[in-house]
C-alpha positions in Angstrom: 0.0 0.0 0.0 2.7 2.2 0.7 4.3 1.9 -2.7 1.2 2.6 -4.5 1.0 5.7 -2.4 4.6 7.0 -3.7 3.7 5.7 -7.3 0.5 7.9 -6.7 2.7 11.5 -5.4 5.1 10.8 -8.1 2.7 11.1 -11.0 1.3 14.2 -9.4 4.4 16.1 -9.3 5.2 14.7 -12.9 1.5 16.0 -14.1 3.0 19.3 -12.2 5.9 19.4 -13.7 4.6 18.5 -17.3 2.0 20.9 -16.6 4.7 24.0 -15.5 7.2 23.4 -17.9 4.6 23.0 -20.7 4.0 27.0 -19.8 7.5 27.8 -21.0 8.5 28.5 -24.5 11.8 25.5 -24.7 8.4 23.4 -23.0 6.1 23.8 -25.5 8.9 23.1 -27.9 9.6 19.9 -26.6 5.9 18.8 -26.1 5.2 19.5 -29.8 8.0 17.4 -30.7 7.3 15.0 -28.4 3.6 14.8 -29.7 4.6 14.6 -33.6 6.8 11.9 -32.7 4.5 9.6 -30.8 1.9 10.7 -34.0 4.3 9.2 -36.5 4.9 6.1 -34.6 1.8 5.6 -34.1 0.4 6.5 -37.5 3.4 3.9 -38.8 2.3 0.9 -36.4 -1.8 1.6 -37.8 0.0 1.0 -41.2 1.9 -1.8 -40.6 -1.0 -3.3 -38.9 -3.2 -2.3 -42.6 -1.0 -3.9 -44.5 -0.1 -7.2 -42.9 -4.1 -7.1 -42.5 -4.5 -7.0 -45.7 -1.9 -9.6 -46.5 -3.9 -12.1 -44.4 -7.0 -11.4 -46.4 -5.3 -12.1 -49.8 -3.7 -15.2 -48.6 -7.0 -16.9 -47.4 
C-alpha cells in the first residue's frame, strides 16, 4: 500500500511538472515534438497493422 502511495505523489508532481514546464516557450517546444513523434509512430504501427491485414485477407 505504501508503494502505490509513492507511485501515486510521483505522477502528481510529474502532471506538475509536465503541466509548469509546458508553460515555458523550450516546453512547449519539446511537447510539440514529443507529440509529432508519438503521431508518426503511431500512425506507422496503424499502417503496418493495414497492411499485414491485408496480407492475411489475400492469402485466405
Amino acid at each position: 500500500m505504501k508503494q502505490l502511495f509513492f507511485v501515486a505523489v510521483g505522477v502528481v508532481i510529474g502532471f506538475a511538472a509536465a503541466h509548469r514546464i509546458a508553460h515555458t516557450p523550450g516546453g512547449a517546444r519539446l511537447f510539440a515534438d514529443v507529440d509529432a513523434r508519438t503521431k508518426a509512430f503511431t500512425d506507422a504501427v496503424a499502417d503496418g497493422y493495414r497492411s499485414r491485414e491485408a496480407e492475411l485477407r489475400n492469402d485466405a
